[in-house]
C-alpha positions, 0 to 999 in steps of 0.5 A: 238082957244084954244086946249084941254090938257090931261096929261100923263106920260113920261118915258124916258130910256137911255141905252146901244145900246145892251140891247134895244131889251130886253127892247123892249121887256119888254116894249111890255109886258107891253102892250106900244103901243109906243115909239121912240128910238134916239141915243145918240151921246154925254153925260156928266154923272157921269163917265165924258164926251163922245162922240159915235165917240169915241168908236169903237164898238157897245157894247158902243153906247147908245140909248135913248127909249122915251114913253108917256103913261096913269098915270096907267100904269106907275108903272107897266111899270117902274118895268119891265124896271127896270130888263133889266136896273138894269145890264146896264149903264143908265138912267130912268126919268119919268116926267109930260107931256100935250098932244093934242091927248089923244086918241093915249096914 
């Protein structure tokens, strides 16, 4: 058996756990009907290596906002984000996914 694939568009964002509910808010705005929010627990990035245990307060802790979502609204999406993620340390990829069940995107 082999299942039909429709291609869609992910957009990841990590950010600090204290801005995510504005970005939600953006998001909703926009009309994503989806998303998974998971912490992150360590990293290494530009400014070195770190771990979620090592902080000692909310403000540090970090969260990733995972959405698929059709090619059109992309853009839009990404604009919106952009101004809750313009004055926080993060992270926006957007990348080409597959998926099985294109009516739930």
């Amino acid at each position: 058996m082999s299942l039909a694939t429709f291609p869609k568009k992910r957009l990841d964002i990590i950010i600090e756990a204290p801005a995510l509910n504005r970005l939600l808010e953006q998001l909703s705005a926009m009309g994503v009907t989806g998303y998974t929010v998971f912490p992150a627990l360590a990293g290494h990035g530009y400014d070195g290596q770190w771990q979620r245990d090592d902080s000692f307060n909310d403000a540090s802790h970090m969260v990733m906002v995972s959405s698929i979502m059709d090619a059109t609204k992309i853009d839009a999406v990404l604009e919106a984000a952009y101004i809750v993620v313009r004055r926080q340390i993060g992270i926006v990829t957007v990348s080409d996914v597959q998926v099985v069940r294109s009516e739930h995107f």
